[in-house]
C-alpha positions in Angstrom: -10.3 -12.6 8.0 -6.6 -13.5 9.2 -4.7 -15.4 7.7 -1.8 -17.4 9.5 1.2 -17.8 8.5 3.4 -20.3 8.5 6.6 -21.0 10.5 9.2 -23.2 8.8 11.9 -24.3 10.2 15.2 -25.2 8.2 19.1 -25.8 8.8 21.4 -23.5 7.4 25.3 -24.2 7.5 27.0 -21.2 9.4 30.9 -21.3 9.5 30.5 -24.6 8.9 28.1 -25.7 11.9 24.4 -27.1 10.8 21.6 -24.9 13.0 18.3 -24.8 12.6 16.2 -21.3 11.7 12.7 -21.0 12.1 11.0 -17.9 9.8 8.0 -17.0 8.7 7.7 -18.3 4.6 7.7 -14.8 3.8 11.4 -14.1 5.8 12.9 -17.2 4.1 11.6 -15.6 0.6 13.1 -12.2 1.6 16.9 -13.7 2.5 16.6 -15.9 -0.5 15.4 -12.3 -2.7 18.5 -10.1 -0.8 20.7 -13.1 -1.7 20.4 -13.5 -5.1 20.9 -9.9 -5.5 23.7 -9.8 -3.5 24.9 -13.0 -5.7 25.4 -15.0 -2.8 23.9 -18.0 -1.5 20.9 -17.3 1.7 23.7 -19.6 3.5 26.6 -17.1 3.1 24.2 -13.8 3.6 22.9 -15.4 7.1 26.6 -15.8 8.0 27.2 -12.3 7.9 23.9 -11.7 9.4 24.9 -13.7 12.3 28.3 -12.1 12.4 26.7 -8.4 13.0 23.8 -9.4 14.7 22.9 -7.5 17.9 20.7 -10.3 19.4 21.2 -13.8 20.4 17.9 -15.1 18.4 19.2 -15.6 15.0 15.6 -16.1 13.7 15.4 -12.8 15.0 18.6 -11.4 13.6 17.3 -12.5 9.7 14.1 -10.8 10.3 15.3 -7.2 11.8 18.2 -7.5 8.6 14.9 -8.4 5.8 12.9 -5.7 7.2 15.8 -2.7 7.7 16.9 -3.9 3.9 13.2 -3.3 2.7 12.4 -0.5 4.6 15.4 1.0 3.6 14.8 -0.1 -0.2 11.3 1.9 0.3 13.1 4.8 1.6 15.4 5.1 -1.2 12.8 5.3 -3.9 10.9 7.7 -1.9 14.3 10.6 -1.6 14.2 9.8 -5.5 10.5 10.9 -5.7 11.3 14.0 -3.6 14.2 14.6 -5.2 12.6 14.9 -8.9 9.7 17.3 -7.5 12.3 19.2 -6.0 13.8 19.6 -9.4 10.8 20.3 -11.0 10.3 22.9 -8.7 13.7 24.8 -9.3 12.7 24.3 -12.9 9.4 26.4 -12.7 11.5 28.8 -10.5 14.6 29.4 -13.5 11.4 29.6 -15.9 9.9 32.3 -14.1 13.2 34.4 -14.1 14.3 33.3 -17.3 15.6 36.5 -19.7 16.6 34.4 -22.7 13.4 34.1 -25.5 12.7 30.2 -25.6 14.2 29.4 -22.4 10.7 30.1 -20.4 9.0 26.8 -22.7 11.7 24.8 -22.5 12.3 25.2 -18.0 8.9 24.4 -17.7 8.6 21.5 -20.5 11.8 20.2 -18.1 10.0 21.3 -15.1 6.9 19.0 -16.8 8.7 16.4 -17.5 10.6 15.9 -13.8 6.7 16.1 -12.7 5.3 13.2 -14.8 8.9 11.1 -13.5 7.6 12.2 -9.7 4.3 10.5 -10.2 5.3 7.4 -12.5 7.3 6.4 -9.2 4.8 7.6 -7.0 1.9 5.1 -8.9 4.8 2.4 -9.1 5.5 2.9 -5.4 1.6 2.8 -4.5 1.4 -0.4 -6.5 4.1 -2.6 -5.6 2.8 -1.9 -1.9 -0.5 -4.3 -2.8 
């Protein structure tokens, strides 16, 4: 079943002019997230939206910048996830040409141990997407 969502509308103080924004409750909760860890108030952040914003609809402006932050976020932890099977791989790799005695277990316990980091942030990923 579908669920709607609500639209709220609230003013916002943008160099020093009171406007009104209307965004879904889950919008306002992004800004109000990116702010905080921007340490800055949703006030100031929408101000610098607004300033790069490449359409007149500042509603829409706050939703395109929440959603590119996210999807970028997402896209960050996913080149991490690639990044340690890729080492993992070039670990198994070394072992197999290794010459050295006790350098074979120790590539592939490293190899091992990039793998288990791979799929900790793949489950973490998976989860935080429910």
């Amino acid at each position: 079943m579908k669920r709607k969502t609500a639209i709220t509308k609230r003013s916002i103080f943008i160099n020093g002019q009171k406007t009104s924004v209307s965004l879904e409750i889950e919008f306002w909760e992004g800004l109000h997230a990116i702010a905080r860890q921007r340490n800055t108030t949703a006030s100031k952040l929408t101000e610098e939206i607004a300033r790069h914003r490449t359409t007149d609809n500042l509603s829409s402006a706050i939703r395109i910048f929440v959603f590119n932050h996210y999807r970028s976020r997402e896209g960050a932890q996913s080149a991490d996830t690639n990044r340690l099977v890729a080492k993992a791989v070039e670990s198994r790799a070394l072992a197999d040409r290794a010459k050295e005695e006790g350098a074979r277990p120790a590539l592939l316990e490293i190899a091992s141990d990039y793998e288990m980091m791979a799929e900790r942030r793949k489950r973490a990923a998976g989860s935080s997407e429910d």
